[in-house]
C-alpha positions as CSV (number, residue, x, y, z in Angstrom):
1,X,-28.2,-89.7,-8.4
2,X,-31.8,-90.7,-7.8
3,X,-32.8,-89.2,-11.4
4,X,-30.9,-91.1,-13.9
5,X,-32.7,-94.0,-16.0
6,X,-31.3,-97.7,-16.0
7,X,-31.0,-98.5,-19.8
8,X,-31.4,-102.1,-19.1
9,X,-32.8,-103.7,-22.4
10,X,-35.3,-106.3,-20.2
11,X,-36.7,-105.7,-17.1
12,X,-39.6,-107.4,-15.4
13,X,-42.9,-105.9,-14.5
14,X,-42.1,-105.1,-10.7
15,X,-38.7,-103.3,-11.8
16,X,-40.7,-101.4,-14.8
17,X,-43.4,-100.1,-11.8
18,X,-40.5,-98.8,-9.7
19,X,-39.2,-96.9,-12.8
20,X,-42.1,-95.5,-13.7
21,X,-42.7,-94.7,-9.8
22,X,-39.5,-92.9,-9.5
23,X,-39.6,-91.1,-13.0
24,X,-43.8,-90.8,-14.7
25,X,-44.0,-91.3,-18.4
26,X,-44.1,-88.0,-19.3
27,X,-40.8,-86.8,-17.5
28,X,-37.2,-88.7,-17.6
29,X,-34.1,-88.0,-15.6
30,X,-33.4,-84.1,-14.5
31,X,-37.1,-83.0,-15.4
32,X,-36.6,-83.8,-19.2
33,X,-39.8,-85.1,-21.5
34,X,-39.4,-88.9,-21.8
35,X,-39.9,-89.9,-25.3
36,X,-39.6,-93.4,-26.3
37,X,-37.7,-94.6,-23.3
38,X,-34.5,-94.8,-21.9
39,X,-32.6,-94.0,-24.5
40,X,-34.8,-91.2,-26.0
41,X,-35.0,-89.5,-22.8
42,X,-31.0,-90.0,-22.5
43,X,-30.8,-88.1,-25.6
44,X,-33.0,-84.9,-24.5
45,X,-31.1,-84.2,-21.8
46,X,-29.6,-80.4,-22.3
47,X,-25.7,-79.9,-21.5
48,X,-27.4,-77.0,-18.9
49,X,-29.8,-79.7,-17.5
50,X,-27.0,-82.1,-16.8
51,X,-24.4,-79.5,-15.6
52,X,-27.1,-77.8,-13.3
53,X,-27.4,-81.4,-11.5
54,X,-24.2,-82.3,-11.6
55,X,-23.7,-79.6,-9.4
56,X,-26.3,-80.4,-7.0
57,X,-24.2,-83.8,-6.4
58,X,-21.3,-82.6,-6.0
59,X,-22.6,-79.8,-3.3
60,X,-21.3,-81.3,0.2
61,X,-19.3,-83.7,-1.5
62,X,-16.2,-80.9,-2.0
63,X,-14.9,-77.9,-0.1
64,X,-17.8,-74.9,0.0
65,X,-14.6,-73.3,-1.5
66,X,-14.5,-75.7,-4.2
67,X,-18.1,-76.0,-5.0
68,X,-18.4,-71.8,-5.4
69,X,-15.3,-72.2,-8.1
70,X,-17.0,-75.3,-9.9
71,X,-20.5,-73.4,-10.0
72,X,-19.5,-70.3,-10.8
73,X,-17.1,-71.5,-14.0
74,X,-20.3,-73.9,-14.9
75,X,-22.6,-70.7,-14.4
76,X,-20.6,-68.5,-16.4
77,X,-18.8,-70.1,-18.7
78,X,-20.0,-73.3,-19.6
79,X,-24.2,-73.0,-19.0
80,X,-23.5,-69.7,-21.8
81,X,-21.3,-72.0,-24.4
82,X,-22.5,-75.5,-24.0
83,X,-25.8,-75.0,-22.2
84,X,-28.5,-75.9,-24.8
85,X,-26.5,-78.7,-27.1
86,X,-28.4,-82.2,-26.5
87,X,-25.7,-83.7,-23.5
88,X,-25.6,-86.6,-25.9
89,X,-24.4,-84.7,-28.7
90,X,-21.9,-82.3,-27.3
91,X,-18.8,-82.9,-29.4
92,X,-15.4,-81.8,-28.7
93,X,-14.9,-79.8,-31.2
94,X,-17.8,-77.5,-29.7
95,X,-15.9,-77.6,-26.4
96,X,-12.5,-76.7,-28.3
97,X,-14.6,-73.7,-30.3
98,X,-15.5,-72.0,-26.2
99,X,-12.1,-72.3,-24.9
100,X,-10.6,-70.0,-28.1
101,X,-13.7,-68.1,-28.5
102,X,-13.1,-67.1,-24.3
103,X,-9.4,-66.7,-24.8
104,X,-9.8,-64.3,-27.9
105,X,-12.2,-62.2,-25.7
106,X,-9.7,-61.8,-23.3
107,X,-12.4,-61.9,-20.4
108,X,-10.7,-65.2,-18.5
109,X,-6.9,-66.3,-18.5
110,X,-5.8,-69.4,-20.3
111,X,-5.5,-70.5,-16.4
112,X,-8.8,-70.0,-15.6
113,X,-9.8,-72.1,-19.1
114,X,-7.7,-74.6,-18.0
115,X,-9.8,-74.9,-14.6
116,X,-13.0,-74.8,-16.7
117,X,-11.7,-77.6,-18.6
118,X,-11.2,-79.2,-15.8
119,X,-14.8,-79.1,-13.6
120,X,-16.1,-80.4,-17.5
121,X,-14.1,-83.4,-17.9
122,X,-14.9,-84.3,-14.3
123,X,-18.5,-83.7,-14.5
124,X,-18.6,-85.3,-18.1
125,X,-17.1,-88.4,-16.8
126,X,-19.5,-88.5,-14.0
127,X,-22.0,-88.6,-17.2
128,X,-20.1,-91.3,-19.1
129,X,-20.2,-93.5,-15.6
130,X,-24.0,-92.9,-15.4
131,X,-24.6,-94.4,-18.7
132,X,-26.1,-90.5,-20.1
133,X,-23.2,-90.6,-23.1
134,X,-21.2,-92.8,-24.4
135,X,-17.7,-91.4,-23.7
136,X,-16.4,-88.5,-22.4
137,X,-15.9,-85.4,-25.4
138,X,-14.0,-83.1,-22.8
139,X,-11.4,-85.8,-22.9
140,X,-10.5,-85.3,-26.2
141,X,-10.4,-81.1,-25.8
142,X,-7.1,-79.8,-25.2
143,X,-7.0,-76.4,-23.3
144,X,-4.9,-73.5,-23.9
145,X,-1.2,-73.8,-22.2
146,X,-1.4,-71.1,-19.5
147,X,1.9,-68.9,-19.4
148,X,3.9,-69.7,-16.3
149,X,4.1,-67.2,-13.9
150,X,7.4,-67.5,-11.7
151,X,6.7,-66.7,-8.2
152,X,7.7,-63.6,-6.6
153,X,11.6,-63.8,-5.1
154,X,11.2,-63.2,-1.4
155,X,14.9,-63.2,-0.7
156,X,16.6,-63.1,3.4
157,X,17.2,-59.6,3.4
158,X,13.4,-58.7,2.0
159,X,12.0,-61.5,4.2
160,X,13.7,-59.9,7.3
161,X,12.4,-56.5,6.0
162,X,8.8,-57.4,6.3
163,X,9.3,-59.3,9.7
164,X,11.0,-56.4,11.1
165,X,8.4,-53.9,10.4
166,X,5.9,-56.2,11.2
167,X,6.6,-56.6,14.7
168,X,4.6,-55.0,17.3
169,X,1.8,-54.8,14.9
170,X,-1.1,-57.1,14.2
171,X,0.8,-58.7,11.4
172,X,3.4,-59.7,13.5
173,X,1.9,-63.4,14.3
174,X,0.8,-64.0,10.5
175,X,4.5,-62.9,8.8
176,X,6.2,-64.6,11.5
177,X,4.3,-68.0,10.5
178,X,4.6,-67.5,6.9
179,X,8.1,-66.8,6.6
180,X,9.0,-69.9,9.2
181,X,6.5,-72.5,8.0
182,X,5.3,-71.8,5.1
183,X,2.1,-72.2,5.8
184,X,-1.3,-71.1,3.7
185,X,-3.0,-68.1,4.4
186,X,-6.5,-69.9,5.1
187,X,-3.9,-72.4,7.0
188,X,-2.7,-69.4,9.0
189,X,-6.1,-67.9,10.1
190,X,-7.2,-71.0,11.2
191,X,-4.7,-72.1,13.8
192,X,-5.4,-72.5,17.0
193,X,-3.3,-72.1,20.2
194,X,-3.9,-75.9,21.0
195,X,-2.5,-76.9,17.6
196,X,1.2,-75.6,18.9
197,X,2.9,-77.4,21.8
198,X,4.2,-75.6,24.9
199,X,7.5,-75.5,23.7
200,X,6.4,-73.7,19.9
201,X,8.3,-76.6,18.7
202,X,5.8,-78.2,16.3
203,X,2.0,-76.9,14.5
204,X,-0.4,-79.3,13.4
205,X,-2.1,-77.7,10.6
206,X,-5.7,-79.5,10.7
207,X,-8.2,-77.0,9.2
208,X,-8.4,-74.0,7.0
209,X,-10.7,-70.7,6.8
210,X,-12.4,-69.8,3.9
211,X,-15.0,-67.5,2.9
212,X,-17.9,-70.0,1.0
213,X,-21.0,-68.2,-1.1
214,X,-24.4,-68.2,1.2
215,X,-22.5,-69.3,4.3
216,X,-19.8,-66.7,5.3
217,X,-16.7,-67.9,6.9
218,X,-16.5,-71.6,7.5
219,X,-13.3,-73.8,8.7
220,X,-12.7,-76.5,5.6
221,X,-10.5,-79.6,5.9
222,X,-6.8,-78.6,4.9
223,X,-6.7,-78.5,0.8
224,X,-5.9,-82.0,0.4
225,X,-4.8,-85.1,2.6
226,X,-1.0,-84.3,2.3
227,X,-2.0,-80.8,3.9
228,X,-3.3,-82.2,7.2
229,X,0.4,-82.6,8.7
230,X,3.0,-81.7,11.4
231,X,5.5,-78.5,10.8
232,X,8.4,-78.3,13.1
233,X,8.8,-74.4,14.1
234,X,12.3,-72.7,14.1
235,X,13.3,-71.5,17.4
236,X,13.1,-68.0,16.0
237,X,9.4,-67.7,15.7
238,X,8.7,-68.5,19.3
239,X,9.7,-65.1,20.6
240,X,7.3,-63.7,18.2
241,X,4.2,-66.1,19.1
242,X,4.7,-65.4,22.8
243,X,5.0,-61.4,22.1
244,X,1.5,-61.8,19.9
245,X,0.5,-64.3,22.8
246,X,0.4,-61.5,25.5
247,X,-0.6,-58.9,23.4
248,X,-3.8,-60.6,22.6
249,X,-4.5,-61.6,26.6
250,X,-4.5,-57.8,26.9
251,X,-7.3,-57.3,24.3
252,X,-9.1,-60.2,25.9
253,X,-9.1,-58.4,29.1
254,X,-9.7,-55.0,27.6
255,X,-12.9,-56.3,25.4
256,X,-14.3,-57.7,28.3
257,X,-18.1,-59.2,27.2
258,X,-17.4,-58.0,23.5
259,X,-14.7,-60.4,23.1
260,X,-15.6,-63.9,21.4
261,X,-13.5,-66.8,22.1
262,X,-12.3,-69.0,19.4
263,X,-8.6,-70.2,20.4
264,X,-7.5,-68.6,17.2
265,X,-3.8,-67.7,17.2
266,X,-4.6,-64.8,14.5
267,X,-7.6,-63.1,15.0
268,X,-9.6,-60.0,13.8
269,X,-9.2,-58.0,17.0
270,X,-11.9,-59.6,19.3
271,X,-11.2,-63.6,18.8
272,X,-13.3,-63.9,15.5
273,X,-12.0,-65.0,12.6
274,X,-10.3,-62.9,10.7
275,X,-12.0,-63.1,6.7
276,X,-9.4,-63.9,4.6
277,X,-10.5,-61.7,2.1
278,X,-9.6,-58.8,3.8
279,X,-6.6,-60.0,5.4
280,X,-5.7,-59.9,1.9
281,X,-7.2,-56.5,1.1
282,X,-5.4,-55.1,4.0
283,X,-2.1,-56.3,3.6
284,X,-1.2,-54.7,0.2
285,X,-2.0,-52.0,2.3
286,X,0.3,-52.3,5.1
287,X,3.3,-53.0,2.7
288,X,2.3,-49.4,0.9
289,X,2.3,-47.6,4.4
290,X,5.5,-49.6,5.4
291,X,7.7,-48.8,2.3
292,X,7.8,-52.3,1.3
293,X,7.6,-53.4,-2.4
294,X,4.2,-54.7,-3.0
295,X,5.0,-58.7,-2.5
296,X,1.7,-61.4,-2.5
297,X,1.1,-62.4,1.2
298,X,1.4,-66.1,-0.6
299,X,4.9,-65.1,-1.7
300,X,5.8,-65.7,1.6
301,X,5.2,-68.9,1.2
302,X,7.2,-69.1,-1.9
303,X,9.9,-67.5,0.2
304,X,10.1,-70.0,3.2
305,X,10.5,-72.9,0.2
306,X,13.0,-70.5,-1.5
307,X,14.9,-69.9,1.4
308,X,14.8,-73.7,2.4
309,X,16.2,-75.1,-0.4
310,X,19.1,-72.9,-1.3
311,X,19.9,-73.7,2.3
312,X,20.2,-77.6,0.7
313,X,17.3,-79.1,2.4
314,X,16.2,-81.6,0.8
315,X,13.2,-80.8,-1.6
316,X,11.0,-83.8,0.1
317,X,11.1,-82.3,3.3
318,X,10.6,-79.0,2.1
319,X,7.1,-80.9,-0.2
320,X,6.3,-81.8,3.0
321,X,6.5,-78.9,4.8
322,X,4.5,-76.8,2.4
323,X,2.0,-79.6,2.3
324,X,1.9,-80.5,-1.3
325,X,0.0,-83.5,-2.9
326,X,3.5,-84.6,-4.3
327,X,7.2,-83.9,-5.0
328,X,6.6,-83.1,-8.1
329,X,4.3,-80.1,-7.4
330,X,7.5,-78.8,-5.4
331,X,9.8,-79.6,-8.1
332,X,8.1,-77.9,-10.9
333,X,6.9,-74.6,-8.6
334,X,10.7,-74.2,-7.5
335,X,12.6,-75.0,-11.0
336,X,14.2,-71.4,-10.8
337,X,16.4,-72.5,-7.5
338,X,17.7,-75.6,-9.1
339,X,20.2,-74.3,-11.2
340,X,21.8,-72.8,-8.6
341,X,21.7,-76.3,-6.3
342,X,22.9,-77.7,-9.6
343,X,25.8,-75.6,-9.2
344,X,26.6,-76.4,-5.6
345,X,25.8,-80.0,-6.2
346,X,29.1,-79.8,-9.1
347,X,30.9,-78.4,-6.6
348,X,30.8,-81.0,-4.0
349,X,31.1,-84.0,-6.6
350,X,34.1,-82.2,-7.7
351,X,35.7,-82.4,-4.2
352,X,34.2,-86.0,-3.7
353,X,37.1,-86.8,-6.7
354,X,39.9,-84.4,-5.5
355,X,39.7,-86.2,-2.2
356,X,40.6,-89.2,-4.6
């Protein structure tokens, strides 16, 4: 950042000019009144100042996606609580005070605390590396333990349900995909017919739609590194992409100069994009006029990883599959089915010693 001051104790005359170039005597870094130096400019800094330029770095350097949830939890929450305590004197104990004072007004979840505590320890260590404070005081805040939420059971029977009623409808290509890949919803509107092979043996998921503030629908690199990857595809979905396949060559044909050509698989109706937001708007929707109990479209995805291990895959692959950063992630999200693997697992090593 072009704005923050050196605090070098000696510098010579030519370094001194291109300070004072860069920053003029009367203002310091991020447009605050330089008193005394460095270090006395370093100290006027407001937490707002800081945060407000903080997020001016870190725009382009994230997802849009990202960068709306960081801004608007700085903009909100943080700008409201923190804003005008000196940066240098922001304590933790102050950070500690905003996280019960928003949980006891019952406006944010202890999640969504959890995710502000999490944009200010990053930005704060971006202010402890830039020599603007000494050490980092969001480090030594502890958040409030979010309750954990078990994902909703998307069992076979349901699963084939929802695919069932799906079909011949415009949610046959998007229920298909979840239920045999597991795949993201962003994931989902974003692929394209050149991502599948001819054969619908394999998807490469390399991109994701999302709806960013100020520039509408944009396609994102997948969410992170371990989500750019290769699913192999169950022989029962093909029937269902070709079936979608022709069905969307006949809207082609029928929306003549109206329709707009994206190579989407999933589309709105004339080859755009269709906003994820009201995909998911829509679907609660379509499970109402269907009979259906009201399931999250992203339970699907909780289904195909359900359904995948209590068929003994091996939770790595299934990590994999679901493109998570780590085991681990997959581990802790699907603790509820691994009781029951426990079970089989005692079963076989039983066996193993009756064979003996």
């Amino acid at each position: 950042m072009s704005s923050i001051v050196s605090a070098s104790p000696r510098t010579s005359s030519s370094s001194r000019h291109a300070r004072t170039a860069s920053h003029p005597p009367w203002q310091g870094p991020f447009g605050q009144p330089a008193v005394g130096g460095a270090r006395a400019s370093r100290k006027a800094i407001t937490t707002e100042a800081y945060l407000r330029q903080w997020l001016a770095h870190m725009k382009g350097r994230v997802r849009a996606v990202t960068y709306d949830g960081y801004e608007a939890l700085v903009r909100v929450h943080a700008i409201p609580g923190l804003g005008s305590i000196p940066l240098a004197s922001l304590h933790p104990l102050q950070i500690q005070d905003l996280y019960a004072d928003l949980v006891a007004s019952g406006r944010i979840s202890a999640k969504t605390v959890g995710n502000l505590h999490r944009v200010l320890r990053q930005s704060l260590s971006h202010a402890q590396n830039w020599r603007l404070i000494d050490w980092n005081p969001a480090a030594a805040a502890q958040p409030p333990r979010a309750k954990r939420t078990e994902p909703r059971i998307v069992d076979l029977d349901l699963a084939e349900r929802i695919l069932s009623v799906a079909t011949g409808t415009r949610w046959e290509a998007p229920v298909a995909i979840a239920i045999a890949t597991g795949m993201r919803r962003g994931e989902i509107l974003a692929l394209r017919w050149s991502d599948l092979d001819e054969e619908y043996t394999t998807a490469r998921v390399k991109r994701t739609l999302e709806v960013a503030t100020g520039q509408g629908l944009v396609f994102e690199d997948p969410k992170t590194p371990k989500s750019r990857r290769a699913v192999a595809l169950p022989t029962f979905l093909k029937p269902h992409l070709e079936r979608h396949r022709t069905s969307q060559a006949a809207r082609r044909v029928a929306a003549g100069d109206r329709w707009v050509e994206n190579g989407l698989v999933v589309d709105r109706g004339n080859g755009t994009p269709w906003n994820p937001d009201r995909f998911s708007s829509a679907w609660p929707w379509f499970l109402h006029a269907s009979k259906l109990p009201h399931v999250r479209f992203h339970d699907l995805r909780h289904g195909h990883a359900t359904l995948m291990l209590m068929q003994g895959v091996h939770p790595k692959i299934v990590s994999e599959r679901l493109g998570h950063s780590s085991i681990g992630i997959t581990l802790d999200t699907y603790s509820h089915v691994l009781p029951s693997m426990q079970g089989e697992a005692v079963k076989a090593f039983d066996q193993l010693f009756e064979a003996t």
